[in-house]
VMD Tcl script that draws the C-alpha trace (Angstrom):
set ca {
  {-8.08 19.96 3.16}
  {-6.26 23.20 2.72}
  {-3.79 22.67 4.93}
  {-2.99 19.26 2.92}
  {-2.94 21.25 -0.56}
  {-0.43 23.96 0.46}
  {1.80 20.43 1.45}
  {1.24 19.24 -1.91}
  {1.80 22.44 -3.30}
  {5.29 23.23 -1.23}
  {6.21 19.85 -2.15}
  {5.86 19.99 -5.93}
  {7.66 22.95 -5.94}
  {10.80 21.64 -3.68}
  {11.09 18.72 -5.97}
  {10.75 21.06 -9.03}
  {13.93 23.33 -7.55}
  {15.90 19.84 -6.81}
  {15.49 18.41 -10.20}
  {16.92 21.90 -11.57}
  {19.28 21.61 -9.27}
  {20.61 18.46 -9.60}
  {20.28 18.43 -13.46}
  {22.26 21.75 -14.39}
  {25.08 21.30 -11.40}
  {26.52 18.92 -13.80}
  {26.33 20.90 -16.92}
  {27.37 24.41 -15.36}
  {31.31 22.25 -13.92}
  {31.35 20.96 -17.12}
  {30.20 23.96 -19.02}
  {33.21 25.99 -16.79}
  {35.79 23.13 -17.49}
  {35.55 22.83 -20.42}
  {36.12 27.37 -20.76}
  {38.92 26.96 -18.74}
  {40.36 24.18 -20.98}
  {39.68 26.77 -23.77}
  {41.42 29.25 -22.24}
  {44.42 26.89 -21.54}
  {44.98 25.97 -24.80}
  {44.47 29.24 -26.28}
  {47.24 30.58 -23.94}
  {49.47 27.36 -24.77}
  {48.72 27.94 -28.64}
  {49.95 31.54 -28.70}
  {53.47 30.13 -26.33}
  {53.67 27.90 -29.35}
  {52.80 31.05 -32.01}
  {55.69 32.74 -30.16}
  {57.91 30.67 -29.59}
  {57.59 29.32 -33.21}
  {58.33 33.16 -33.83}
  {61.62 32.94 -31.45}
  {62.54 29.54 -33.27}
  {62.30 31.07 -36.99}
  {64.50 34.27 -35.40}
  {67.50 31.80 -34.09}
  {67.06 29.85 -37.04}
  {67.79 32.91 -39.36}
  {70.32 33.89 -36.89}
  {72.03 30.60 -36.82}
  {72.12 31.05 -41.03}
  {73.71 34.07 -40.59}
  {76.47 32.76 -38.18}
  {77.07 29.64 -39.81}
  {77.97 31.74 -42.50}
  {79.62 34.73 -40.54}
  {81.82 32.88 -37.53}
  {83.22 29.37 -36.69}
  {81.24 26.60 -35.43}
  {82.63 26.83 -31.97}
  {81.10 30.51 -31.53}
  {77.76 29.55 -32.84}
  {77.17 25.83 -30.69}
  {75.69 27.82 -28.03}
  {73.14 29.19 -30.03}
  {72.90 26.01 -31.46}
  {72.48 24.48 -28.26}
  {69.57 26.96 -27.29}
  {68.09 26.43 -30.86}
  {67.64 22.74 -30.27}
  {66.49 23.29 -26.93}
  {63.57 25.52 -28.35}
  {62.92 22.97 -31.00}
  {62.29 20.57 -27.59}
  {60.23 22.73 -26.58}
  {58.52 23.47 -29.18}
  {57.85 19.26 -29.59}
  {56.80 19.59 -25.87}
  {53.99 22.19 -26.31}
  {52.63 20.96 -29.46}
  {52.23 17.51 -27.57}
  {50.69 19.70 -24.79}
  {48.44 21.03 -27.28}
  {47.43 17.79 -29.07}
  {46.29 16.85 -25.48}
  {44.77 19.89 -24.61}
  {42.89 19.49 -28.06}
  {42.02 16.11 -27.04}
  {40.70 17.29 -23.62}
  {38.91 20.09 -25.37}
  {37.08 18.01 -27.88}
  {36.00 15.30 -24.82}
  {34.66 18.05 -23.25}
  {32.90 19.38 -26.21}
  {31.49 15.67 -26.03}
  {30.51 16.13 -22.25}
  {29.24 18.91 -23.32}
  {27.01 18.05 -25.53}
  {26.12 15.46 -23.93}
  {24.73 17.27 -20.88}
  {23.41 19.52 -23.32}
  {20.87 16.73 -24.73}
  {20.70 15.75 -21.02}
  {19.66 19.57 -20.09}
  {17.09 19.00 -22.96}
  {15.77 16.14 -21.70}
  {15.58 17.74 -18.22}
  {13.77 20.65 -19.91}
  {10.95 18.50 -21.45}
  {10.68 16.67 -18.23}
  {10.19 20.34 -16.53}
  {7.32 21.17 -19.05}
  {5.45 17.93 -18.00}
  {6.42 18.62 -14.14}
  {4.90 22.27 -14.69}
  {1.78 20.59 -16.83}
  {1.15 17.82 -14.30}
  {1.40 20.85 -11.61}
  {-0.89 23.00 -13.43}
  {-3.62 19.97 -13.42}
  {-2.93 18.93 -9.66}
  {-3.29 22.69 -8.87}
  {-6.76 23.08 -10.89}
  {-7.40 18.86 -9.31}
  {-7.01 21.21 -6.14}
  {-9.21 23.76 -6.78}
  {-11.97 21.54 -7.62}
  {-11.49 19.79 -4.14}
  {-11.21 23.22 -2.46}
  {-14.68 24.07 -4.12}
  {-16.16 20.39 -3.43}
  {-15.15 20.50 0.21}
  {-16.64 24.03 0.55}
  {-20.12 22.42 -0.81}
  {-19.57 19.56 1.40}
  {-19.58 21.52 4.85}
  {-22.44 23.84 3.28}
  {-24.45 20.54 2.73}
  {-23.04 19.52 6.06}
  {-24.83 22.69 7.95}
  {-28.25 22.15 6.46}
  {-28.30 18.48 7.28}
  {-27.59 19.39 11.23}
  {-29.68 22.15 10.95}
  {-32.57 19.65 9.42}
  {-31.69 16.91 12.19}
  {-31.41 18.58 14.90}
  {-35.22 20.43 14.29}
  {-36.53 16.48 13.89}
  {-34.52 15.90 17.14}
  {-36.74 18.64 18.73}
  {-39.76 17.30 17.40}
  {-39.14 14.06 18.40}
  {-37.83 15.24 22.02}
  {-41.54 16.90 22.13}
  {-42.98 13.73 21.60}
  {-41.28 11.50 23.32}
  {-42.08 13.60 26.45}
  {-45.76 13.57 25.54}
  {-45.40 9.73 25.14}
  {-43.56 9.74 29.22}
  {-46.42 11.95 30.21}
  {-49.00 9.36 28.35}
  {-47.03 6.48 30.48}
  {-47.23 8.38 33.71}
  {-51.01 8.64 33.41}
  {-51.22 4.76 32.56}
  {-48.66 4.25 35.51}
  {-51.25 6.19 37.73}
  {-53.89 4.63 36.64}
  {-52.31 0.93 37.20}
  {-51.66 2.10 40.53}
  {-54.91 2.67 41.28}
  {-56.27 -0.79 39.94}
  {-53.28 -2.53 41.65}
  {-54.95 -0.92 45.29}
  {-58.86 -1.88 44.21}
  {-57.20 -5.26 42.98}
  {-55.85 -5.83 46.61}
  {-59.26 -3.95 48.51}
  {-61.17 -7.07 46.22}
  {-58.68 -9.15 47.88}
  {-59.61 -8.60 51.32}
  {-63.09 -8.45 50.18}
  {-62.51 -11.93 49.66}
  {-60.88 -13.06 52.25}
  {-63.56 -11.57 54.04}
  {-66.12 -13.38 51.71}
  {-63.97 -16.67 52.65}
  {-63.91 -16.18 56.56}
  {-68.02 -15.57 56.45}
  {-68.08 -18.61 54.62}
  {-66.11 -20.55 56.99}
  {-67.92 -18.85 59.89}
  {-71.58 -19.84 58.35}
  {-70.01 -23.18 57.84}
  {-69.90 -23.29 61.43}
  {-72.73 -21.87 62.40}
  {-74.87 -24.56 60.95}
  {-77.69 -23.98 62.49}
  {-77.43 -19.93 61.59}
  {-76.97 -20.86 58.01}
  {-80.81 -20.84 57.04}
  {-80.66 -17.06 58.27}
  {-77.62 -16.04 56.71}
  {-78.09 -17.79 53.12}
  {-79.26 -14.78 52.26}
  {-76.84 -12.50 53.28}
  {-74.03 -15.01 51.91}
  {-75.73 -14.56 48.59}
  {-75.93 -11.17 48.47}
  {-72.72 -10.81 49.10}
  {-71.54 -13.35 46.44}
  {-73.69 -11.16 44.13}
  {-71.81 -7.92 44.82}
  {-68.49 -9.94 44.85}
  {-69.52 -11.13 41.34}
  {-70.51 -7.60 40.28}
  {-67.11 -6.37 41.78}
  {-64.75 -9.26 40.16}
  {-66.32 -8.01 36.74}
  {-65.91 -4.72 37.16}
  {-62.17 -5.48 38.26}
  {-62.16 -7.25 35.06}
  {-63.51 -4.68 32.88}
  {-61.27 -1.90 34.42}
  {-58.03 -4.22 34.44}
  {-58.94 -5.10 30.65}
  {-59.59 -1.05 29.58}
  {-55.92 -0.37 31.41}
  {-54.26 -2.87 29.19}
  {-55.95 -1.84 26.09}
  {-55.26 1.72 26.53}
  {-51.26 0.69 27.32}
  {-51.64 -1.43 24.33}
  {-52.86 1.44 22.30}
  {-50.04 4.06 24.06}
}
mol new
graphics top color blue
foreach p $ca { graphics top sphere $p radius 0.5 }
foreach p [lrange $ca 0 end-1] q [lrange $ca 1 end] { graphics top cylinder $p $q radius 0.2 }
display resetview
């Protein structure tokens, strides 16, 4: 969680510095063009201040020779006269461009101006939405803390009920080894019964035989039916009080 807001953080501000960026590049080339367009046509508008200046001089100097000399002595300077009248057309076209260029820029100008205005508003709800992500942040930093705190307790809590039930489940193996023991030791009267009556079936078979014995050993036949009986109920009884007490475990 931390490590993800100090991502979100370093991201908001990167895209904070690139929107600066990318927003006043513009307006600082255009901002320097258009001072360097001023300074052209200040420069170009004081050549045309001076040689206006120049112009006025010849002309007053041509007066004075048109009125002093001959016209062949003064057609040079009449020559350079015109020629600075030329130029003179030349730089005031230069400056009606230059004007034109400066007042397009002015536009630019103020058009990234409203654009760095714009940019400027968008800033203040960058930094407000940045202010509520960093408090949204907070809040999770606080909520995850409580989570792991609630976190601890609950192992803490399961892992004493894992104890307890640990304890019990090894009384409950201990209970099942006593039952196992105990079915063990009804499985081996079960099978000493067994012989008993196999034995039980082989007197029979041999008084069966021994017809003329079987006056004297009705007696003995029936006992031992009796104490077979009295066996096969106990067996019963013991088999019965082994389930039940499984049952019960």
């Amino acid at each position: 969680m931390r490590e993800e807001n100090n991502q979100l953080k370093s991201s908001l501000q990167t895209q904070e510095v690139q929107a600066i960026s990318s927003r006043q590049g513009p307006y600082k080339k255009e901002k320097q063009k258009n001072e360097d367009l001023l300074k052209e046509l200040k420069k170009k508008d004081e050549e045309c201040k001076s040689l206006t200046r120049k112009i006025n001089v010849q002309t007053c100097t041509i007066r004075d020779l048109r009125k002093n000399s001959s016209q062949t002595e003064n057609q040079e300077a009449i020559c350079q006269c015109e020629k600075s009248f030329q130029e003179l057309e030349d730089l005031k076209k230069t400056q009606n461009q230059l004007q034109e260029q400066l007042k397009r820029a002015e536009n630019d100008a103020s058009f990234f101006k409203n654009q760095l205005d714009i940019f400027f508003n968008e800033r203040e709800e960058i930094l407000s939405d940045t202010n509520r992500l960093r408090a949204t942040t907070n809040q999770y930093v606080v909520t995850n803390k409580d989570l792991r705190d609630e976190n601890c307790r609950l192992h803490e809590k399961y892992q004493r009920e894992i104890k307890v039930l640990r304890e019990q489940l090894r009384k409950e193996q201990q209970k099942s080894g006593n039952l196992q023991a105990s079915l063990s030791k009804t499985q081996h009267e079960t099978a000493q019964m067994k012989e008993l009556e196999s034995l039980v079936e082989d007197l029979k078979l041999k008084f069966n035989e021994e017809k003329s014995e079987k006056e004297k050993g009705q007696d003995q036949v029936r006992n031992l039916e009796q104490t077979l009986g009295k066996e096969r109920e106990l067996f019963r009884e013991t088999v019965k009080k082994c389930f039940a007490a499984y049952q019960r475990s």
